[in-house]
C-alpha positions as CSV (number, residue, x, y, z in Angstrom):
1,X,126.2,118.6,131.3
2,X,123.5,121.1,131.0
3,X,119.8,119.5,130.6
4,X,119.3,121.4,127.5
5,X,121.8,119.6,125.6
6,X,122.0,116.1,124.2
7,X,123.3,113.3,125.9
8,X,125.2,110.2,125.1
9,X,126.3,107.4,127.5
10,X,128.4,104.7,126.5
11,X,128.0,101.4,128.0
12,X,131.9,100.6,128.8
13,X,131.4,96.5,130.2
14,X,132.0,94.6,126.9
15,X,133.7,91.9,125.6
16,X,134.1,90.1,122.3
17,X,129.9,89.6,121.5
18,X,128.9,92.8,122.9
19,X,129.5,96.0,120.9
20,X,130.1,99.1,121.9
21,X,126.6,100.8,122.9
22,X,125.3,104.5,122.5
23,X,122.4,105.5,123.8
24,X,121.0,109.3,123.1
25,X,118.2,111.1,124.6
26,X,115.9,112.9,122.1
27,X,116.7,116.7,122.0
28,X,119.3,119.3,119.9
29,X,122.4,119.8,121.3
30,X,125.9,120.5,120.3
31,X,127.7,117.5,119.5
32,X,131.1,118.9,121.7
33,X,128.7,118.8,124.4
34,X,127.7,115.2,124.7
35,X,129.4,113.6,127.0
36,X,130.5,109.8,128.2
37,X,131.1,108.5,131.3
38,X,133.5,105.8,131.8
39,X,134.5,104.4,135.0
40,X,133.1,108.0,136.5
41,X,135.1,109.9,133.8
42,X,133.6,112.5,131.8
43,X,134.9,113.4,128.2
44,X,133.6,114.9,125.4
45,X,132.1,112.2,122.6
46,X,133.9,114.5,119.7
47,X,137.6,113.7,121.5
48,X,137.2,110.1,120.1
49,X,139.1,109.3,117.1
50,X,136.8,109.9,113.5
51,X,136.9,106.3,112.8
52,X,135.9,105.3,116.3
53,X,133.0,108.0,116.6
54,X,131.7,106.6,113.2
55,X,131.3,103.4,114.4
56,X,129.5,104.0,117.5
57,X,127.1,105.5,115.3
58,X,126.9,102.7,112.7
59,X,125.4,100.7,116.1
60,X,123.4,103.0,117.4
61,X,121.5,103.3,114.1
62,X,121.5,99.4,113.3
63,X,117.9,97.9,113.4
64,X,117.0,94.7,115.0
65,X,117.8,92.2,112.8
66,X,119.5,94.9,110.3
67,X,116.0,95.3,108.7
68,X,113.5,98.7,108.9
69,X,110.4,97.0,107.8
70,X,107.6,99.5,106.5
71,X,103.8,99.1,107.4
72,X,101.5,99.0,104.6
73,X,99.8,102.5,105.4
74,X,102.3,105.5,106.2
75,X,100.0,106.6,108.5
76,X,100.6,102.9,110.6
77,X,103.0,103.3,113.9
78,X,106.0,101.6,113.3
79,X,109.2,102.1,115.4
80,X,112.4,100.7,114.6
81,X,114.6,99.8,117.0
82,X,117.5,102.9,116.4
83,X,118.6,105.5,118.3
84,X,116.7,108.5,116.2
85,X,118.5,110.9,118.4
86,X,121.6,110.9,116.9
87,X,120.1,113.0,114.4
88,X,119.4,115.9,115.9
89,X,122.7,116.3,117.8
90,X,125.0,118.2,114.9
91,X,125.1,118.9,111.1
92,X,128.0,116.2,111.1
93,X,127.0,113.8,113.3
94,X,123.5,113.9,111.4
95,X,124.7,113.4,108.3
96,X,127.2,110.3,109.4
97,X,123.8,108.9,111.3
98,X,121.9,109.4,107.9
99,X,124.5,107.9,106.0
100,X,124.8,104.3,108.3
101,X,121.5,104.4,108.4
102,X,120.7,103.5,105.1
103,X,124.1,101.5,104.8
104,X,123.6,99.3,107.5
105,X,119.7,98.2,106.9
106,X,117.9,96.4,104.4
107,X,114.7,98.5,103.8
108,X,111.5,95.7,103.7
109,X,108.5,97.5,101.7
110,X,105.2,95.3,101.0
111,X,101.3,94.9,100.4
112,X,100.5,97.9,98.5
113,X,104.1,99.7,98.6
114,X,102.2,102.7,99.5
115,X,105.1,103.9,102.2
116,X,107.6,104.0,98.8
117,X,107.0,108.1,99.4
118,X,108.5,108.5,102.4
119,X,112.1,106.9,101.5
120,X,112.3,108.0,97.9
121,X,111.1,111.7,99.2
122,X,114.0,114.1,100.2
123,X,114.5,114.0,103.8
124,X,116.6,116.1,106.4
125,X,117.3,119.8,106.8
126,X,117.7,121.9,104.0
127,X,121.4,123.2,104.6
128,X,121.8,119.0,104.7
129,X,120.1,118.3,101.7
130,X,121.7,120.9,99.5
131,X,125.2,120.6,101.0
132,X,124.9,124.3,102.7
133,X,125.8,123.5,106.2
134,X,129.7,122.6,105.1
135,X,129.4,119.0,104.5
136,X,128.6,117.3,101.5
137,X,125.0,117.0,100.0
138,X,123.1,114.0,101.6
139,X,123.3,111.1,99.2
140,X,119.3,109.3,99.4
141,X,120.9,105.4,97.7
142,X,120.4,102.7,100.1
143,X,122.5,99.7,100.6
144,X,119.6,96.8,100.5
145,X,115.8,97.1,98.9
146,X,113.4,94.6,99.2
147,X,110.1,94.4,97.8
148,X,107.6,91.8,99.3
149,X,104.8,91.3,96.7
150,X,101.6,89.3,96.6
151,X,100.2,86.9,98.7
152,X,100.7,82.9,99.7
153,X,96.7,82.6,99.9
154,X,94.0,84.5,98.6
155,X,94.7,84.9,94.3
156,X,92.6,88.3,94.3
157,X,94.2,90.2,96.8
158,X,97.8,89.6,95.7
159,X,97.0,90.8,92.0
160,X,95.6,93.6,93.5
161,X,98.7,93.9,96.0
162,X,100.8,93.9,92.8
163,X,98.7,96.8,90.7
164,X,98.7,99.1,93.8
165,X,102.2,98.4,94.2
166,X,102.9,99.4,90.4
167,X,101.0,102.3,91.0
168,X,103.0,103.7,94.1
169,X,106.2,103.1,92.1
170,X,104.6,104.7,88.9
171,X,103.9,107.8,91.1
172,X,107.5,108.2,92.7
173,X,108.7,111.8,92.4
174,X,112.1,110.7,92.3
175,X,114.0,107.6,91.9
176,X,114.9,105.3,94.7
177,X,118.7,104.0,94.0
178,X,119.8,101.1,95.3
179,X,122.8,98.7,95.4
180,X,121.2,95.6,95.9
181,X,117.2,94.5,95.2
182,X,115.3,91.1,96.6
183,X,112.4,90.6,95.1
184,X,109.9,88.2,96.7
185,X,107.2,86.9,94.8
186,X,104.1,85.6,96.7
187,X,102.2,82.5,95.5
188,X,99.8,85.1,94.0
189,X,101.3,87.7,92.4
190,X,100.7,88.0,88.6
191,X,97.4,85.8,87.1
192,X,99.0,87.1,83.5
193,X,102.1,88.0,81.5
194,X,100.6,91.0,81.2
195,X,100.5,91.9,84.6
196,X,104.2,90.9,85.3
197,X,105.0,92.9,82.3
198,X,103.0,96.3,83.6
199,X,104.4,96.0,87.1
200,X,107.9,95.1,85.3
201,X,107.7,98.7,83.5
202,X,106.7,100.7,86.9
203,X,110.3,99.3,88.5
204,X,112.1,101.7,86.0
205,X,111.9,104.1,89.0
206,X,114.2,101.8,90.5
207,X,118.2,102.3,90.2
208,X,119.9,99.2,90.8
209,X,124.0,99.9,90.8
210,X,124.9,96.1,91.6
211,X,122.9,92.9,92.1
212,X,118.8,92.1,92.1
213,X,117.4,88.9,93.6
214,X,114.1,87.5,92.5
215,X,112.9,84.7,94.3
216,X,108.8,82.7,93.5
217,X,107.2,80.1,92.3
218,X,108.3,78.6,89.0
219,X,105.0,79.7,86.9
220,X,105.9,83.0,86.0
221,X,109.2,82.0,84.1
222,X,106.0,80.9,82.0
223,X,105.2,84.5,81.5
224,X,107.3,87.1,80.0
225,X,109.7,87.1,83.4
226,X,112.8,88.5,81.3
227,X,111.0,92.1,81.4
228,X,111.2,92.5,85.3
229,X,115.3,92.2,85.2
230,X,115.0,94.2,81.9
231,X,113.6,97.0,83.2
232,X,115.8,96.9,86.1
233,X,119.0,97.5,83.8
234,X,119.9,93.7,84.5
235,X,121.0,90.8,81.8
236,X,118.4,89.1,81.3
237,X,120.4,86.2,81.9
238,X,120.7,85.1,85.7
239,X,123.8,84.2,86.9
240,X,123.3,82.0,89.6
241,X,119.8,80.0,89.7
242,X,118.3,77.4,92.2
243,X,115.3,75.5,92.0
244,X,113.6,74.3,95.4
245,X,110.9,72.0,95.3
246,X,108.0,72.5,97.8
247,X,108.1,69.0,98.8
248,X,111.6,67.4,98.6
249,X,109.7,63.7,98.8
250,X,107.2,64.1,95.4
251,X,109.5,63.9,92.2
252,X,109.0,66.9,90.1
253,X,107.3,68.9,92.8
254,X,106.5,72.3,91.8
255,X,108.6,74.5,93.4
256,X,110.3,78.2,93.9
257,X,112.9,79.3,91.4
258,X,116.0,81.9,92.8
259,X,118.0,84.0,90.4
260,X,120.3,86.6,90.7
261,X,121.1,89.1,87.9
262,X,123.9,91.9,87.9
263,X,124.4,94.8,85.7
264,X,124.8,94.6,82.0
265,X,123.6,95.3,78.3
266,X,119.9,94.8,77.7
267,X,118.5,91.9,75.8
268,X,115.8,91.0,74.0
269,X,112.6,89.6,75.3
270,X,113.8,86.1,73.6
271,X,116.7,85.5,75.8
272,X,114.1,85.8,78.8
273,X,112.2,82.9,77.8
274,X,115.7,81.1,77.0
275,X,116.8,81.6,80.6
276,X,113.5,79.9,82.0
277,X,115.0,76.2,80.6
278,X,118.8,76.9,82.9
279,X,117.1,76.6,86.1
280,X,115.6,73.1,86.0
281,X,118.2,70.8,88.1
């Protein structure tokens, strides 16, 4: 294979815990070019059956731990654990690389969600993006969101957190679509309804098309919590809830709440504060 072109190399000695494993050097190539050796034969990786060439990619761009976890800055290194060369091999290897990208990984985003940008921003080559180079347009939804917010220790910092948060979502160009949400809720994350409910508003640049988690501490079903799922497009009623104490030996130790919500009709602010009396067990 000629040094100018991408290469692939499948790792052949598996079994039933090891996967198939592709491994491609950084570079643009044509995709007929790259080639696998097994047991010291060559072939080309585009002979493989579609459905077979699809999956070798869904590994090679599953993170450790199925998780791309964003810094706090955009401007902070972080590397995950992929092979990024897939996508500069071919226009259609690129955009099945793009696609299992974003299906196969829950993207973490937390402190100050000030790297919200760079996934909700359009991404790729232009032919790509617009559906030019002969394959469909790119589609930007992701399989798994989750927002970390707050902070377990210091009060000021994690309302802070929260506002610049709200802000970076506020300040989205575009909408960031999702099928599933998990929000985390620090110990300190909202000193006031009022905060929850201005953070709540700012999550209307989100597009949830099937399930949000919410998990914290059981205070803020105090405050107006029925806005967050709300504004999400969720009922406002959960439909599973758990309550965990912090300590399991102290009776009626404070504790962290979990809810789920799933799509439906919006409801009034009053069914929120109904919902907060279903999850004491």
């Amino acid at each position: 294979m000629a040094g100018n072109h991408s290469k692939a190399v499948v790792d052949t000695h598996i079994n039933e815990s090891t996967p198939i494993a592709v491994v491609v050097s950084q570079g643009i190539g044509d995709a007929n070019k790259a080639d696998f050796n097994i047991n010291g034969t060559f072939f080309f990786f585009t002979n493989l059956p579609i459905e077979l060439q699809n999956k070798i990619i869904g590994y090679a761009v599953t993170a450790t731990d199925q998780e791309i976890v964003f810094p706090c800055l955009t401007n902070a290194e972080y590397t995950p654990n992929v092979t990024s060369g897939l996508l500069l091999v071919s226009h259609r290897i690129y955009h099945e690389a793009h696609y299992q990208l974003r299906k196969q990984n829950t993207f973490i985003f937390g402190n100050f969600g000030s790297d919200l940008k760079t996934i909700a921003s359009s991404i790729g080559p232009f032919k790509c993006r617009s559906g030019a180079c002969g394959y469909d347009p790119l589609c930007s939804s992701l399989a798994k969101v989750k927002f970390n917010l707050g902070d377990e220790d210091l009060p000021d910092h994690g309302d802070d957190k929260a506002y610049a948060f709200g802000c970076a979502l506020r300040n989205l160009r575009s909408e960031i679509t999702t099928s599933s949400l998990h929000i985390q809720l620090g110990y300190h994350t909202f000193s006031t309804s009022a905060q929850l409910s201005s953070f709540a508003s700012a999550l209307k640049k989100i597009k949830v098309q099937d399930k949000v988690t919410i998990i914290g501490d059981e205070r803020y079903l105090e405050m107006s919590f029925g806005d967050i799922p709300s504004s999400l497009g969720m009922n406002v009623m959960p439909v599973y809830s758990r309550f965990e104490p912090y300590d399991q030996n102290i009776p009626y130790s404070p504790g962290r709440f979990h809810h789920r919500y799933e799509l439906g009709k919006r409801e009034s602010k009053d069914a929120g504060r109904q919902h907060k009396c279903l999850i004491v067990t």
